[in-house]
Steps between C-alpha positions, in 0.01 A plus 500: 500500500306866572402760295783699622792272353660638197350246202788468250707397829213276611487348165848437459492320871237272463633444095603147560223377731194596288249302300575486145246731365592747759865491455422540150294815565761597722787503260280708283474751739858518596561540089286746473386683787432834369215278270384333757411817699282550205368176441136365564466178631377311195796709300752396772355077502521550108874586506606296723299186333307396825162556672361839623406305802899399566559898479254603742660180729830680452378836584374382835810260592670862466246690746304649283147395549392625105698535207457907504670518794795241372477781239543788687741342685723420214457878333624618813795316522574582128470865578709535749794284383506659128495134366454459108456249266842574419636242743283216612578307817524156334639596186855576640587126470838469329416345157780341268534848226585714834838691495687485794416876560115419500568132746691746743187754555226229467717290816576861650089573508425163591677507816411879610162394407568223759608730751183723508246275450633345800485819678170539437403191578683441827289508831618744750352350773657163377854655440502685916323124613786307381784784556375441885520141485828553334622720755434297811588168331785245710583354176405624118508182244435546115405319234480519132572266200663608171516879459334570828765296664710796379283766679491277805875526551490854411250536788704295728853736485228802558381371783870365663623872412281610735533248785254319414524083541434365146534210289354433120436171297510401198518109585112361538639248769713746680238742569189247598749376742621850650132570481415258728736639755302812516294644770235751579816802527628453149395581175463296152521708196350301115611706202311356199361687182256228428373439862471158379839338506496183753816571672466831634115490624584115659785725661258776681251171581796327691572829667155541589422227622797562757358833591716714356340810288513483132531726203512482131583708212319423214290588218185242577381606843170303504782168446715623786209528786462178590886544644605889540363688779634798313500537100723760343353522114734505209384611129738407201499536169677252276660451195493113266858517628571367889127520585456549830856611593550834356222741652367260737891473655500873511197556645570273795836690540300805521304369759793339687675841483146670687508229728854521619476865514199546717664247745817696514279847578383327829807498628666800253831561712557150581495393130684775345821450748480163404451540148864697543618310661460215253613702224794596682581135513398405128762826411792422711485199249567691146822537318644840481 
């Protein structure tokens, strides 16, 4: 990560993949951030029960070659967003004295929290690579277990709306064996929060290995390199209830969406008569 990534969206990326003493400094900071601006580093290790040298490790994982500039970085962030105390990142889990007033806003800021985290995160340069490879693909196959099966479908109709020749997977079997059909014109797309999941990564390795290029949608890029030539990033935030299938699922859908999107602006007239034309077809079906 560089000094020029946002660090409560860094944190909350690399969360689940840090050492124990920095996750724990971690959550501290994402508690408290506006204290943590503040802090010193033998304050900050003293709060967070660890070593100064595991803050100063942190610091640097995050860009920041000294802790004054992790500092700065953080203060900056803190003034320009308006955050307080008032509402900490991790302490909008839904806990068993909530109303159902307070479990509606704490899932509703989860999930826009989701949304531009992921924005921020999300590669550019990544997003246009893989709208290209998208865009000039034979064949489009997607896969994703559990929730992200559901964005892979979602992904699929996008893509057939516009023309587009695509199939998603939920089945493990079916898509290792459609994936090793592919060739160097088509496309394989992972979605995965963790990055981790066997299914989905043995998926893009098939489909590399027949030449065909490879993408994945995750949250755990430095898992996903051994097999995606492109990596679109996801951030999520999560709640005790459906971990990893309430932000992480919109996230991915947010990403989906900006993928479909900047394919169907390569060829804008093309996709919006058929996008029409579909919708003429899906309308011709309702009841009067």
């Amino acid at each position: 990560m560089s000094a020029h990534d946002p660090v409560l969206t860094a944190l909350r990326a690399v969360l689940d993949r840090l050492p124990r003493a920095e996750r724990r400094i971690a959550e501290h900071v994402l508690h408290h951030p506006g204290e943590a601006a503040q802090s010193t580093v033998a304050a900050l290790s003293i709060a967070a029960g660890v070593s100064t040298a595991s803050v100063l490790r942190l610091s640097q994982r995050l860009g920041s070659a000294r802790f004054k500039d992790f500092q700065i970085r953080l203060a900056r962030e803190q003034a320009q967003s308006g955050a307080s105390e008032g509402r900490s990142d991790l302490g909008d889990d839904i806990v068993p004295g909530d109303s159902l007033a307070a479990v509606v806003e704490k899932v509703a800021y989860a999930e826009a929290s989701s949304i531009s985290d992921t924005e921020a995160a999300l590669d550019l340069q990544s997003l246009q690579a893989a709208i290209d490879l998208v865009g000039q693909g034979r064949r489009i196959e997607i896969f994703g277990v559990g929730a992200s099966a559901v964005v892979a479908l979602d992904l699929q109709q996008k893509f057939i709306r516009i023309g587009l020749t695509a199939l998603a997977w939920s089945d493990a079997h079916m898509a290792w064996t459609s994936g090793a059909t592919l060739n160097a014109a088509d496309v394989a797309i992972a979605i995965s929060h963790s990055g981790q999941t066997m299914d989905p990564m043995q998926f893009l390795e098939v489909a590399k290995g027949q030449g065909a290029s490879t993408i994945a949608i995750t949250s755990n890029p430095s898992s996903a390199s051994r097999y995606a030539d492109v990596i679109l990033t996801t951030v999520a935030r999560e709640t005790r209830y459906r971990a990893g299938a309430l932000g992480s699922r919109i996230a991915q859908l947010m990403v989906a969406d900006c993928l479909f999107v900047g394919v169907a602006r390569q060829n804008r007239e093309l996709a919006l008569d058929l996008v029409e034309r579909t919708q003429r077809v899906v309308s011709s079906r309702h009841r009067l």
